[in-house]
C-alpha positions in Angstrom: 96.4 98.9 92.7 94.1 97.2 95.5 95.1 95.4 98.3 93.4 92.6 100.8 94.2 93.0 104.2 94.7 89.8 106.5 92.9 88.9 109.5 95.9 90.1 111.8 95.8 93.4 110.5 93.4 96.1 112.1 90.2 97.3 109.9 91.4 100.8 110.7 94.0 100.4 108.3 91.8 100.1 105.0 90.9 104.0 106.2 95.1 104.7 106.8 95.0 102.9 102.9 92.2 105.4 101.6 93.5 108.2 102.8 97.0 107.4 100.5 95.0 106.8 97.5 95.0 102.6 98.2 92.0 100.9 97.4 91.9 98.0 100.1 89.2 95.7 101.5 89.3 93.1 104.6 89.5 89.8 105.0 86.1 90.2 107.1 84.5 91.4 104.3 84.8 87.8 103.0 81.9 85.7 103.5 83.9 83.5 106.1 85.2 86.3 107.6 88.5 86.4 109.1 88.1 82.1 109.7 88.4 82.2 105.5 91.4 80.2 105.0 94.7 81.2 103.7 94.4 79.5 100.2 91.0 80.8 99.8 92.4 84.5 100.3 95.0 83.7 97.8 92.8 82.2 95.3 89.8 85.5 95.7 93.1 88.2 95.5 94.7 86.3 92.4 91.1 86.4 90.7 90.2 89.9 92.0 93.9 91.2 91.2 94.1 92.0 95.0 97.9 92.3 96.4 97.5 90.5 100.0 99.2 92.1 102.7 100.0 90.3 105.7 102.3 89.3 108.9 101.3 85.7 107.9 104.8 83.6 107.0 102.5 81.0 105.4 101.6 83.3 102.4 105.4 84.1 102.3 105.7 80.0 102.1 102.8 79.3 99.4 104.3 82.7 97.5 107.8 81.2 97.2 106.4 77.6 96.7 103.3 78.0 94.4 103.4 81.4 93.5 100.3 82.2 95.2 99.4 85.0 95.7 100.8 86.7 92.7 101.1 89.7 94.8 102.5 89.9 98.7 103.2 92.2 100.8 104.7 90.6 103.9 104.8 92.8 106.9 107.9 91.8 108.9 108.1 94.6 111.9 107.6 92.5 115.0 104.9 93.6 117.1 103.9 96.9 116.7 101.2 99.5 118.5 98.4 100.5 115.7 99.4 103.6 115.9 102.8 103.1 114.7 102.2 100.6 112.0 99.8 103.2 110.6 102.5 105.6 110.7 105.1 103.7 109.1 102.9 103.5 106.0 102.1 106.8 106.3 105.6 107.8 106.2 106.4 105.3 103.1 102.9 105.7 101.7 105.2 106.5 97.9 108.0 104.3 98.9 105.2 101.5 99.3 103.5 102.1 96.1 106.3 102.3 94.0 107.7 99.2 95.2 103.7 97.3 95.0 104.0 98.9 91.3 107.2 97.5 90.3 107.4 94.1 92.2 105.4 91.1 93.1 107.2 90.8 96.4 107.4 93.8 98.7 108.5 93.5 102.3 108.1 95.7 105.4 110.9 95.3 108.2 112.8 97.1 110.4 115.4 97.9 108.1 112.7 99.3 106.0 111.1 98.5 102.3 112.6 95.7 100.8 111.6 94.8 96.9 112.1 91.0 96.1 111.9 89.3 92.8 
């Protein structure tokens, strides 16, 4: 399993990622950088079997619309310190991969890990 993170997410978490046995890459790795737009993410993950993880409600929208990407992992928390967000996937880091394993739709939120279909 390999994941793309999205612009609003910090670099530092593709290290948290490693560090849990998650392959995961940035958006600024892209060649436009964290200005490539949201359907171009969506088309490189779908071709690169990446599972795009977010805070962005537009990939929720295209998801439920298009079905693209084939994989999301909508972050839902608010606003949150690095720190903590790092933490909270630290504490789910089995929770999280069990859920990216069985579903196409996995969501973060306050009320916890949330598997959609």
């Amino acid at each position: 399993m390999r994941l793309i993170l999205d612009a609003q997410l910090p670099v530092k978490l593709c290290e948290i990622l490693k560090q849990l046995g998650l392959e995961s890459i940035h958006v600024d790795k892209l060649p436009k950088g964290d200005e490539t737009p949201d359907m171009e993410i969506s088309k490189f993950a779908d071709f690169e079997d990446l599972i795009v993880v977010t805070k962005d409600v537009d990939f929720y929208h295209s998801y439920m619309a298009l079905g693209r990407p084939k994989k999301l992992f909508l972050i839902t928390t608010g606003n949150l310190k690095n720190r903590q967000l790092f933490d909270l996937f630290r504490n789910n880091a089995l929770i999280i991969k069990n859920a990216l394993n069985k579903s196409s739709f996995v969501e973060l939120s306050n009320e916890g890990i949330i598997e959609h279909e």
